[in-house]
N, C-alpha and C positions, 0 to 999 in steps of 0.2 A: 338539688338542694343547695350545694355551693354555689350555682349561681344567681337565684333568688338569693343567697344571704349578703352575697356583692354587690347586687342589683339596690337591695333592702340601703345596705350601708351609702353607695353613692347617694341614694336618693335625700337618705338625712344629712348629710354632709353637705352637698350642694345647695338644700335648702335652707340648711343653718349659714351658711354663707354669703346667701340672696338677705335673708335677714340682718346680718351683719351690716352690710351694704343700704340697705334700709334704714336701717339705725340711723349710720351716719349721715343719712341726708338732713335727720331733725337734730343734729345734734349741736352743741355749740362748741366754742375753741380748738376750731378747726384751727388758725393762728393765734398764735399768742405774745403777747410781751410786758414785760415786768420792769418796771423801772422804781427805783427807791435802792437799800442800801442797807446796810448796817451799820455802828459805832460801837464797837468792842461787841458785848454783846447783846446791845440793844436794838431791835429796829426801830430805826428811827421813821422813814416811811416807804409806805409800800402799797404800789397802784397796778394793775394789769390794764395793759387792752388787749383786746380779744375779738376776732370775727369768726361767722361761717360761712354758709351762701347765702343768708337772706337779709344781715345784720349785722352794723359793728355796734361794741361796746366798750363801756370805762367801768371801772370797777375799783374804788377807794377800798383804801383798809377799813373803813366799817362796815365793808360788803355792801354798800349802798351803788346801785346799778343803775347807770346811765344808757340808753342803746337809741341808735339813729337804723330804723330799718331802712331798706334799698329802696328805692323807687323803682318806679316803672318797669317795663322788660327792659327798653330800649335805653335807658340810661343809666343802665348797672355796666361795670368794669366788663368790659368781653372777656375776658378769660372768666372770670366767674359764669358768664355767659356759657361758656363751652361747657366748662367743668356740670355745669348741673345738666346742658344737654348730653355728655357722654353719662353720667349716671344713668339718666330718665331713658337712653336706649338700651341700655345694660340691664337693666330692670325690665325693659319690654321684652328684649329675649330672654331672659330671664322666665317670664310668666311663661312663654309659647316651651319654652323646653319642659319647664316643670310638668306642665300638663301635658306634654305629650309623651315626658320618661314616665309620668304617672300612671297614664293608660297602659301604655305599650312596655310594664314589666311582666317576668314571667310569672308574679305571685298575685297579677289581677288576669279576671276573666274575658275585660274586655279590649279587642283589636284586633280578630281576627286570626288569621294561620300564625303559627311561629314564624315561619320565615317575614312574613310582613310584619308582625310587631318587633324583630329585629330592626329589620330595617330603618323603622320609625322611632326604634328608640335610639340609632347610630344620628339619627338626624334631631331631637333632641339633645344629644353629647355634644352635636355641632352648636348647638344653639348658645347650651351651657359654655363654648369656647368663645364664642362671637361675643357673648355680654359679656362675661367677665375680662375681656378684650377692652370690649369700650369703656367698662368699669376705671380699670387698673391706668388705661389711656388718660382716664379725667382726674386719678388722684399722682398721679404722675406730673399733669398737666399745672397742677396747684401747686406740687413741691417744688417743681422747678422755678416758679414764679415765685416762692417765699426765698429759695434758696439763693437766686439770683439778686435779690434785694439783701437778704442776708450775709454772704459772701462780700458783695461790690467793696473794691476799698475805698471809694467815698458817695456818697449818697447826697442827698438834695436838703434843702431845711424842710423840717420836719414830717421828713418820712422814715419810719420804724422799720426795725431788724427783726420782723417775727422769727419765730420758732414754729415748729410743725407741732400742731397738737394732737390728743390721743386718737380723734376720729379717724385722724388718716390712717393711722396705724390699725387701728380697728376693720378698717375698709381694707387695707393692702394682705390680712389675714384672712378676711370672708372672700377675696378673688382669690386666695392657695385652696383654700377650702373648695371654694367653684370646679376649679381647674381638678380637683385632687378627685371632685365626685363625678366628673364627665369622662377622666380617665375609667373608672371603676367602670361607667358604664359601658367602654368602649371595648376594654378587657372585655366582658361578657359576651358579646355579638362579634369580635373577631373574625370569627368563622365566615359572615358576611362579606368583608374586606377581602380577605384568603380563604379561599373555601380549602376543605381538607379532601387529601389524596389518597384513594385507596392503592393497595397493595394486594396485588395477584401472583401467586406461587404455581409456578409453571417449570415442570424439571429440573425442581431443587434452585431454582434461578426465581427474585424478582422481578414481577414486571409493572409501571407504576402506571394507573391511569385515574387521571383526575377528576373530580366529581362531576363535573362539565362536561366532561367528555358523552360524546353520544353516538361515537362506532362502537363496530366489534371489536374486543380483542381476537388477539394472534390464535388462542386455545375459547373455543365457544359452549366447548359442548363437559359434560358433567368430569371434573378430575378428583383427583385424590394428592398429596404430596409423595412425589418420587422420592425411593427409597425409604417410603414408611409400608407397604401393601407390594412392591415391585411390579406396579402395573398400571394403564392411566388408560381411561375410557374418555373419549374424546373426538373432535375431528383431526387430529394430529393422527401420525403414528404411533401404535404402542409398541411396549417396549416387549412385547410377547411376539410380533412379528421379527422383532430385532435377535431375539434368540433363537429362532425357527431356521431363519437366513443365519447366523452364525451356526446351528448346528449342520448346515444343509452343507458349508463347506468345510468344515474340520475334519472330514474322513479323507477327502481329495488330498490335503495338506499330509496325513497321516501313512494315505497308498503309497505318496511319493518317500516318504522318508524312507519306509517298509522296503520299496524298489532299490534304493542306491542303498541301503547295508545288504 
């Protein structure tokens, strides 16, 4: 039950995250920048421009919107270039993990043995790790280039100090989230990765053999734990042969004593 409700939980996290990332592909002011001013406590004027991936814009104070879309593929900015190819693969694994942590949780019926919808859904978790990779790669990819513009201590005529706008921030939340639900997944199928080791009790002593393992142990045959019953049925020796030979010699030990007083 605890691991369907982990399984349950990554699954909406991860997915609210994919959406996240989604969002921000359509969104606008992505950069931003403000220019005008104040006079005591009047504004006097006040213009934004603003771009995302598909578009820039001008935006007066009477909210009156001017926008110049991108052209072409091939003659948009290359890093806008990259930035919308590292989303659009992040999104693709994206889809491929979704649908295969979908199938292959423990609270659907379809995908076969447990051990194989483990499996499958450790390879989903990977998937969820690989986009939200290329995701996090692309808005990365963007701030550096706003920042780089932004920072320089002097710049060209007229090219603008954007600022990073909320999409980004909005996207570098839905890749925690990503991250946060592949983990959850990965928790759950552990056992996969590290398989677990039984423990065999064998004359009051440990003995460990691991799930993989496919010889015999050292004691094969039916026991009991020593010193709960004082006796062990097995192919080992028992310990009722061991008191028979001890009692067979404690009279010898005993005639001699008896002899020298």
């Amino acid at each position: 039950m605890k691991k369907r409700l982990i399984q349950i939980l990554g699954f909406l996290i991860s997915t609210l995250g994919w959406l996240f990332v989604l969002c921000t592909i359509a969104m606008d002011y992505w950069r931003i920048y403000q220019i005008g001013g104040q006079g005591g406590s009047f504004i006097i004027k006040v213009a934004w421009y603003w771009s995302n991936l598909w578009k820039d814009c001008f935006t007066d104070s009477t909210a009156v919107t001017n926008c110049r879309n991108y052209p072409v593929l091939w003659s948009v900015a290359p890093f806008i270039q990259a930035v919308r190819g590292l989303l659009m693969c992040g999104l693709a694994w994206g889809s491929f993990a979704a649908v295969f942590c979908f199938l292959r949780m423990e609270c659907t019926v379809i995908g076969g043995a447990k051990k194989t919808k483990d499996k499958l859904l450790l390879t989903g978790a990977a998937c969820h790790f690989a986009g939200g990779i290329s995701d996090i790669a692309g808005y990365c990819l963007y701030i550096n280039r706003i920042a780089g513009t932004s920072l320089a201590l002097t710049v060209g005529p007229g090219v603008l100090r954007y600022d990073v706008g909320p999409p980004i921030f909005l996207g570098l939340v839905g890749c925690f989230f990503i991250f946060l639900g592949a983990i959850l997944y990965t928790a759950t199928v552990w056992n996969v990765i590290v398989p677990e080791s039984k423990v065999i009790y064998a004359y009051g002593t440990r003995t460990y053999m691991t799930a993989r393992s496919t010889g015999k142990t050292l004691y094969t045959g039916y026991y009991r734990p020593y010193g709960q019953y004082g006796y062990y049925i097995g192919s080992g020796r028992s310990s009722s042969s061991r008191i028979s030979k001890l009692s067979q010699t404690t009279p010898e030990k005993l005639s001699y004593r008896d002899a020298f007083v």
